[in-house]
Residue frames as qw, qx, qy, qz and C-alpha x, y, z in Angstrom:
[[0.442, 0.340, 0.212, -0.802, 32.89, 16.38, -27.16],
 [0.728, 0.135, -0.340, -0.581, 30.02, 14.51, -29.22],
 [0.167, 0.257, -0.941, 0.146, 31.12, 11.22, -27.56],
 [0.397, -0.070, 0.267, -0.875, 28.01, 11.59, -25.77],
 [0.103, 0.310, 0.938, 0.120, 25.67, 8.02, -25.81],
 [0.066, 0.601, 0.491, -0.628, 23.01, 10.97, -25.59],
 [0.474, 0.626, 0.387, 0.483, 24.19, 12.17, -29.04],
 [0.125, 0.649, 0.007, 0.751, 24.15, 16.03, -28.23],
 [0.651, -0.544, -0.501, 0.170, 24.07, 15.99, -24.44],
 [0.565, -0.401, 0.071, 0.718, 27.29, 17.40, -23.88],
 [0.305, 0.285, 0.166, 0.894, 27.20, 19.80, -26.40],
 [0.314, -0.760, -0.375, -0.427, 23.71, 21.47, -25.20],
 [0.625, -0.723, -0.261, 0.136, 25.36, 21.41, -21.57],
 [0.527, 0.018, 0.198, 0.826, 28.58, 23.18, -23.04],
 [0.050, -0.601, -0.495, -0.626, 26.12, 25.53, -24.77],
 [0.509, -0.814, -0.175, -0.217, 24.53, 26.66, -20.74],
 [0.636, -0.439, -0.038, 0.633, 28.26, 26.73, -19.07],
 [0.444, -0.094, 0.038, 0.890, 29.02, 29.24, -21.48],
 [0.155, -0.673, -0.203, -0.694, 26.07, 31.49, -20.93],
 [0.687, -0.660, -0.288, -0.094, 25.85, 30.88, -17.69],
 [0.677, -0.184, -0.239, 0.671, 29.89, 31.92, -16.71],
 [0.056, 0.357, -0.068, 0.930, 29.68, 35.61, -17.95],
 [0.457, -0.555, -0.237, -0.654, 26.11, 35.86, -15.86],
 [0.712, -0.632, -0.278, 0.130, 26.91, 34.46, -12.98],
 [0.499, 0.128, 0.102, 0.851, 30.17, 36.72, -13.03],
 [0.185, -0.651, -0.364, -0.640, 27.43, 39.48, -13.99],
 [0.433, -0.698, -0.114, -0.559, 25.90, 39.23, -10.77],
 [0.539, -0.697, 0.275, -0.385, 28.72, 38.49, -8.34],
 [0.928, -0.200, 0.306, 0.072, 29.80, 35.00, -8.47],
 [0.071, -0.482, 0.807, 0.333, 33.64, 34.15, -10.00],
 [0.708, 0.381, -0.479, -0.352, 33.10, 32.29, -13.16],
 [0.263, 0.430, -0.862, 0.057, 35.79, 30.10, -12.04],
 [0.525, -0.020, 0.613, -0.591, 32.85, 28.62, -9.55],
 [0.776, 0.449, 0.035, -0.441, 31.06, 27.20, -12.55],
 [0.204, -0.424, 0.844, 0.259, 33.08, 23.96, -13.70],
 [0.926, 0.239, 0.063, -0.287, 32.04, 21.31, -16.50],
 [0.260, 0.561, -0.720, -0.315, 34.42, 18.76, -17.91],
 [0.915, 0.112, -0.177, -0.345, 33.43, 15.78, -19.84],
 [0.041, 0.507, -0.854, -0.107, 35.24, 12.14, -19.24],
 [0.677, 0.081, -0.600, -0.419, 34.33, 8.41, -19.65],
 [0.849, -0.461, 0.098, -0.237, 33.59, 5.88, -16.86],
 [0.741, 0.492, -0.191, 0.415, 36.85, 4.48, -18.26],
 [0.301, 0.600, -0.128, 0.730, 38.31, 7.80, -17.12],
 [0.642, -0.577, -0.495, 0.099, 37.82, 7.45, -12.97],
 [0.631, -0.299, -0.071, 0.712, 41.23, 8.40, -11.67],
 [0.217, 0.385, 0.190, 0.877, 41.06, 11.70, -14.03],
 [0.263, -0.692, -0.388, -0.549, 37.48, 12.63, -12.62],
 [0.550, -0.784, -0.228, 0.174, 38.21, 12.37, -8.81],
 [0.553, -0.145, 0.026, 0.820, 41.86, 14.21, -9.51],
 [0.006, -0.466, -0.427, -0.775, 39.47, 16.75, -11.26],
 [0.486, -0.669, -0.473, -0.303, 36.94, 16.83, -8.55],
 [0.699, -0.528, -0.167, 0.453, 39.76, 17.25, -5.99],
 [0.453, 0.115, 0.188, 0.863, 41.22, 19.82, -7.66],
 [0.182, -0.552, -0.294, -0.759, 38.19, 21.94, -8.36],
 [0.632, -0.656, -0.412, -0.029, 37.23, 21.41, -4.78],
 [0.544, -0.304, -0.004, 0.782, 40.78, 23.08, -3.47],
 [0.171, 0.346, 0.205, 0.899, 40.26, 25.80, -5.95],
 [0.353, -0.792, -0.387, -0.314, 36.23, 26.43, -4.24],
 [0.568, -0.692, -0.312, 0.319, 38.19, 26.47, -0.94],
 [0.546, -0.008, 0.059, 0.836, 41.09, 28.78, -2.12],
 [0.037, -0.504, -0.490, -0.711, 38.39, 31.11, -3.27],
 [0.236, 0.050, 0.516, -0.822, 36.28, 31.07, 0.13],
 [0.266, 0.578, 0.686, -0.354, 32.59, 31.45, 0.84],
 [0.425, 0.294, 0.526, 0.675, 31.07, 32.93, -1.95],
 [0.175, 0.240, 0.052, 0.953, 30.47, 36.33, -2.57],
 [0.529, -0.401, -0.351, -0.661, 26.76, 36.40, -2.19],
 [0.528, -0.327, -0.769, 0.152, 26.66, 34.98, 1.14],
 [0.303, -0.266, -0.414, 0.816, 26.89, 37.68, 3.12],
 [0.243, -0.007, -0.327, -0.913, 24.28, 39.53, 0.99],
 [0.552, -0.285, -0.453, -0.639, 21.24, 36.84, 2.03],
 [0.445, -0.237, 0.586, -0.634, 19.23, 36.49, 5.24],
 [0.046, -0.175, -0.983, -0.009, 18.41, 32.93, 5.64],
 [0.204, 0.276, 0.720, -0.603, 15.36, 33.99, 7.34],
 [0.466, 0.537, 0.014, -0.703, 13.97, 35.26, 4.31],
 [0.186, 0.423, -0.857, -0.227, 14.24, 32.24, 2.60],
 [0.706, -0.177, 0.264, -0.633, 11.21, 29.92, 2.48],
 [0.188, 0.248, -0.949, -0.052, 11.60, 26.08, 2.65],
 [0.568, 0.151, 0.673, -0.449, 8.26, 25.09, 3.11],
 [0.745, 0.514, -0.046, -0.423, 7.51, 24.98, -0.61],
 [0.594, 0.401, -0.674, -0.179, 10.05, 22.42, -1.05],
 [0.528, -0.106, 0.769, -0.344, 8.58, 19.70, 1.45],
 [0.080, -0.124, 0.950, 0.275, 7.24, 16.51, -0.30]]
């Protein structure tokens, strides 16, 4: 942490993972869904062993809780056309 060429990037986005694990938790979703973790361009091999990892864990988990709870149909995708 602070390593950041951004200066405080990483801490501000540290700052919204952890408000954002109990509330999504709150309203249904496993925390464990919510991943952050910081490495350097350096640091390749770590990030895709990370990314593969956290990707096994999504599947181990399943579909996520809230699917079954919303009707596509009700769902409007015209307001995000170009």
């Amino acid at each position: 942490m602070g390593e950041c060429h951004y200066l405080e990037g990483n801490y501000t986005a540290q700052k919204r993972i952890n408000f954002l694990k109990p509330l999504i938790n709150f309203v249904g979703i496993e925390k464990e869904r919510l991943h952050a973790k910081w490495v350097s361009s350096a640091q390749a091999s770590e990030l895709v062993n990370d990314i593969t990892n956290f990707i096994d864990d999504l599947r181990e988990m399943g579909p996520s809780p809230l699917k079954s709870k919303i009707n596509p149909d009700s769902i409007k995708t015209d307001r995000y056309k170009p």
